[in-house]
ZALUMDREN-704476 format. One record per residue (C-alpha): residue in one letter; chain; x, y, z. Coordinates in steps of 0.5 Angstrom, whole numbers, padded with zeros to 4 digits. Each point is the difference from the previous one (the first is absolute). Last residue first. Layout:
residues N
<aa->A&ch->A&X->X&Y->Y&Z->Z>;
...
***
This chain:
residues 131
<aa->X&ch->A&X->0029&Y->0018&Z->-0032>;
<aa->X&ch->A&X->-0006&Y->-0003&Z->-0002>;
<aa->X&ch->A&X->-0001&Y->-0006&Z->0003>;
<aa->X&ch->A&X->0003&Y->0003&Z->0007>;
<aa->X&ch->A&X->-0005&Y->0005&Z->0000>;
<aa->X&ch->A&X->-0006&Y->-0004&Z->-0001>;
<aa->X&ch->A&X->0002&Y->-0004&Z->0006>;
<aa->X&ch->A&X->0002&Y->0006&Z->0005>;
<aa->X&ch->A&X->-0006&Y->0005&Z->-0003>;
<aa->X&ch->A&X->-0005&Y->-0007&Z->0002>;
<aa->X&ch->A&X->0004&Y->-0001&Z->0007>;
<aa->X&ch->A&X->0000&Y->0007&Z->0002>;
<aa->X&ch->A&X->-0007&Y->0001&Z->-0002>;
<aa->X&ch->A&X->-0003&Y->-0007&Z->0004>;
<aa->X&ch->A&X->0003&Y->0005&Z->0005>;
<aa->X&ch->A&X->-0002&Y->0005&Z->0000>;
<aa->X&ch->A&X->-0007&Y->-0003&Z->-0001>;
<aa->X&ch->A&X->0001&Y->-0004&Z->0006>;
<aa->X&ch->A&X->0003&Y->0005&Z->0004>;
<aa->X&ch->A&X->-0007&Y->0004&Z->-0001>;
<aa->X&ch->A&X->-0005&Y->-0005&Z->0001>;
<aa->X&ch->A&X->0003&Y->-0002&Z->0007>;
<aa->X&ch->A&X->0000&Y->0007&Z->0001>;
<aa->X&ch->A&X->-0007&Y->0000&Z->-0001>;
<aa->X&ch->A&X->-0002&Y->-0006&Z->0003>;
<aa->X&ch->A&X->0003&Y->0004&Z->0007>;
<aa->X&ch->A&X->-0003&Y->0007&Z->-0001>;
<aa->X&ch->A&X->-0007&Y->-0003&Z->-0002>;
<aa->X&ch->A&X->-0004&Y->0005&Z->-0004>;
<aa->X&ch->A&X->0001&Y->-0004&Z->-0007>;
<aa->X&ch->A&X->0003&Y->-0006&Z->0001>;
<aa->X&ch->A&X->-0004&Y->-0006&Z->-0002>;
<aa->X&ch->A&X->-0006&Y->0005&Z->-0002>;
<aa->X&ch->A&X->0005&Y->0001&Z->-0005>;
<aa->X&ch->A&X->-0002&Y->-0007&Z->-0003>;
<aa->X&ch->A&X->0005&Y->-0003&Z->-0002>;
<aa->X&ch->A&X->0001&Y->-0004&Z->-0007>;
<aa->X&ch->A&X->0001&Y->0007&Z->-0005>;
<aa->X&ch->A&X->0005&Y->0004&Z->0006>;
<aa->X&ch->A&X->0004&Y->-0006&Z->0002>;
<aa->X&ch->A&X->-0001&Y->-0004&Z->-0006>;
<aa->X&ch->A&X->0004&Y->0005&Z->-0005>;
<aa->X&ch->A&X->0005&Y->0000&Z->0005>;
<aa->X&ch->A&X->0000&Y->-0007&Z->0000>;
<aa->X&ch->A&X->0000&Y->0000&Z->-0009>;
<aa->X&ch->A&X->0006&Y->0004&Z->0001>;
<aa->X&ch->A&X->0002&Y->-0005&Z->0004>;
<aa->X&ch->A&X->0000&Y->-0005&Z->-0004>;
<aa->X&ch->A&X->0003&Y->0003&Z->-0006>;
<aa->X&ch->A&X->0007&Y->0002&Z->0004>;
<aa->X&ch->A&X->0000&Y->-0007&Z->0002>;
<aa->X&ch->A&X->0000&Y->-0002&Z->-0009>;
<aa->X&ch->A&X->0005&Y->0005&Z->-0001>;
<aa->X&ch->A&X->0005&Y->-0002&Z->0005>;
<aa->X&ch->A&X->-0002&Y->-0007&Z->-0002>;
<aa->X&ch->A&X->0002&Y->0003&Z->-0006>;
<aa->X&ch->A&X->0006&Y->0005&Z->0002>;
<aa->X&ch->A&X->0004&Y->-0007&Z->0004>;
<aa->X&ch->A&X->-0001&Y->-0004&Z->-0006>;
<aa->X&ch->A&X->0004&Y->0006&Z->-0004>;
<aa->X&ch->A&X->0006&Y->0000&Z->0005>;
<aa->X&ch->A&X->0002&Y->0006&Z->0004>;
<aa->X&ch->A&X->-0006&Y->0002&Z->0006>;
<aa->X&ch->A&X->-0003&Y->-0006&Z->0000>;
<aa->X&ch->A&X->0006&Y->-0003&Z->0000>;
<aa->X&ch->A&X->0003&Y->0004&Z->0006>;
<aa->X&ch->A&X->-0005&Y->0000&Z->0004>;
<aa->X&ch->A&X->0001&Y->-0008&Z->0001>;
<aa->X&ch->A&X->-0001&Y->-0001&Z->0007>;
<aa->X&ch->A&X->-0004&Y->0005&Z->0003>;
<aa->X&ch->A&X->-0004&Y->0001&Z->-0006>;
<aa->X&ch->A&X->-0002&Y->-0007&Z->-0001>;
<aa->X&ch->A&X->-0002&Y->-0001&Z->0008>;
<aa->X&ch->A&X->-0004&Y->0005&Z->-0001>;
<aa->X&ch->A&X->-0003&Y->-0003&Z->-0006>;
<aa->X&ch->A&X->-0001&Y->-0007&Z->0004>;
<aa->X&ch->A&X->-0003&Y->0003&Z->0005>;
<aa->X&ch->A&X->-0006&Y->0004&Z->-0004>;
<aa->X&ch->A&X->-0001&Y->-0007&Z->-0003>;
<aa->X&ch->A&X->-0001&Y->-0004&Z->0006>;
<aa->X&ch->A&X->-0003&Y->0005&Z->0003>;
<aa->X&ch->A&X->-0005&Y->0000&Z->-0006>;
<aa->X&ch->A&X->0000&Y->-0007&Z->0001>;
<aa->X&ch->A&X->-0002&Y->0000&Z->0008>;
<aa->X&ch->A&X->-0006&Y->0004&Z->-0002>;
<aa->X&ch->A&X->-0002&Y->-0004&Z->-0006>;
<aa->X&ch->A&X->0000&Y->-0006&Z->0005>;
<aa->X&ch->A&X->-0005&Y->0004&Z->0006>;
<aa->X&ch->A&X->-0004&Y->0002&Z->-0004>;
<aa->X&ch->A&X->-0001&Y->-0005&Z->-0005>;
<aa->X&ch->A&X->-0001&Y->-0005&Z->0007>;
<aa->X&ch->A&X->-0007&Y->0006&Z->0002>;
<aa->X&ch->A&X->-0002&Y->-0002&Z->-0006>;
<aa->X&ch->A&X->0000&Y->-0007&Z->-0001>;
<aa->X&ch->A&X->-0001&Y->0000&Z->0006>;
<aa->X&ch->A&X->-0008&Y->0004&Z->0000>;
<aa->X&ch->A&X->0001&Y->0007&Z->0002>;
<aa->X&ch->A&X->-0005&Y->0002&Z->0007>;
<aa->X&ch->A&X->0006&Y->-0001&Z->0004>;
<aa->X&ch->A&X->0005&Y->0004&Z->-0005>;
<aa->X&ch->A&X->-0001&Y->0007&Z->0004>;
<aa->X&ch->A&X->0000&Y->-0005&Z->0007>;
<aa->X&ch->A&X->0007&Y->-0003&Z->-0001>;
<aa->X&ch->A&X->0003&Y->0005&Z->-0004>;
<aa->X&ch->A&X->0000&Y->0006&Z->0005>;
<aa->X&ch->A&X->0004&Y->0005&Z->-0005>;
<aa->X&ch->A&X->0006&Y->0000&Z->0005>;
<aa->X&ch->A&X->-0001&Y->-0007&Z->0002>;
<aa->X&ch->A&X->0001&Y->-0003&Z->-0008>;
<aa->X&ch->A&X->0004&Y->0005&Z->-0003>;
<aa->X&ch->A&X->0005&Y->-0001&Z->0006>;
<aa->X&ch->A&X->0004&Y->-0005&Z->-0004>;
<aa->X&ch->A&X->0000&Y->0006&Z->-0007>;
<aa->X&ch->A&X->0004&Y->0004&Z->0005>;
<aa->X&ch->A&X->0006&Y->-0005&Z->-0002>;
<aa->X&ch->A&X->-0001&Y->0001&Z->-0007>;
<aa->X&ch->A&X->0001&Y->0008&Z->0002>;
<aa->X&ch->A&X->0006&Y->0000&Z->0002>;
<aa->X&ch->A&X->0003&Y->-0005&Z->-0006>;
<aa->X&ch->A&X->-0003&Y->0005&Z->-0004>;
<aa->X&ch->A&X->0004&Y->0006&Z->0004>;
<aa->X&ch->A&X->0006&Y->-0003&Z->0000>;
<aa->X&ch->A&X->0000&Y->-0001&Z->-0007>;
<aa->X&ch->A&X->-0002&Y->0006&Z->-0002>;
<aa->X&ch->A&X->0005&Y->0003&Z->0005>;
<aa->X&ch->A&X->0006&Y->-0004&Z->-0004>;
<aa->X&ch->A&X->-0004&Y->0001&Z->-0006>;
<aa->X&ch->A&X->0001&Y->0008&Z->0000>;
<aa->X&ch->A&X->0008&Y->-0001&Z->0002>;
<aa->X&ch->A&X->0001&Y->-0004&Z->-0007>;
<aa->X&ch->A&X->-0003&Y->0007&Z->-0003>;
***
């Protein structure tokens, strides 16, 4: 199982550093123009945060794969992460809408991979808790 996290971890710590990108990728400058600057400035923060957040918990499975794994502590947060992206996976086909990807080859795939992958963590979290 301690193999799953060196791979989540991986992943996570991966897809924290995407987040940087977010910005240009989704054309930020212009999109948010019409925004206020509270508004606009929450964007921006609560982004940088939620990849603070994805990249602390990569860095946690990377380096202590073996307490999550072995400790009671370890299955809590364990439990605790897998409820999170269960309630993510949920989110991607309650939160999107399908006009965001369906018919659209690329965001399609993208939605895919996600999903699958919002699904490997969920089952590897609430897996380890209740083994």
């Amino acid at each position: 199982m301690e193999v799953h996290f060196k791979v989540i971890g991986t992943l996570l710590t991966l897809l924290a550093f995407l987040h940087a990108g977010f910005p240009r990728y989704f054309n930020w400058a212009t999109e948010f123009a019409p925004l206020s600057l509270i508004n606009r400035q929450m964007m921006y923060v609560h982004t940088l945060f939620i990849a603070l957040l994805v990249l602390l918990s990569g860095l946690l499975c990377l380096g202590y794969a073996p307490d999550l794994v072995h400790t009671p502590l370890g299955r809590v947060v364990c439990l605790g992460m897998g409820i999170f992206w269960l309630l993510r996976l949920v989110v991607q086909f309650v939160g999107y809408s399908p006009q965001l990807w369906r018919g659209k080859r690329f965001e399609t795939m993208v939605h895919v991979l996600f999903s699958l992958f919002w699904l490997y963590l969920t089952v590897v979290f609430l897996r380890v808790y209740w083994q």
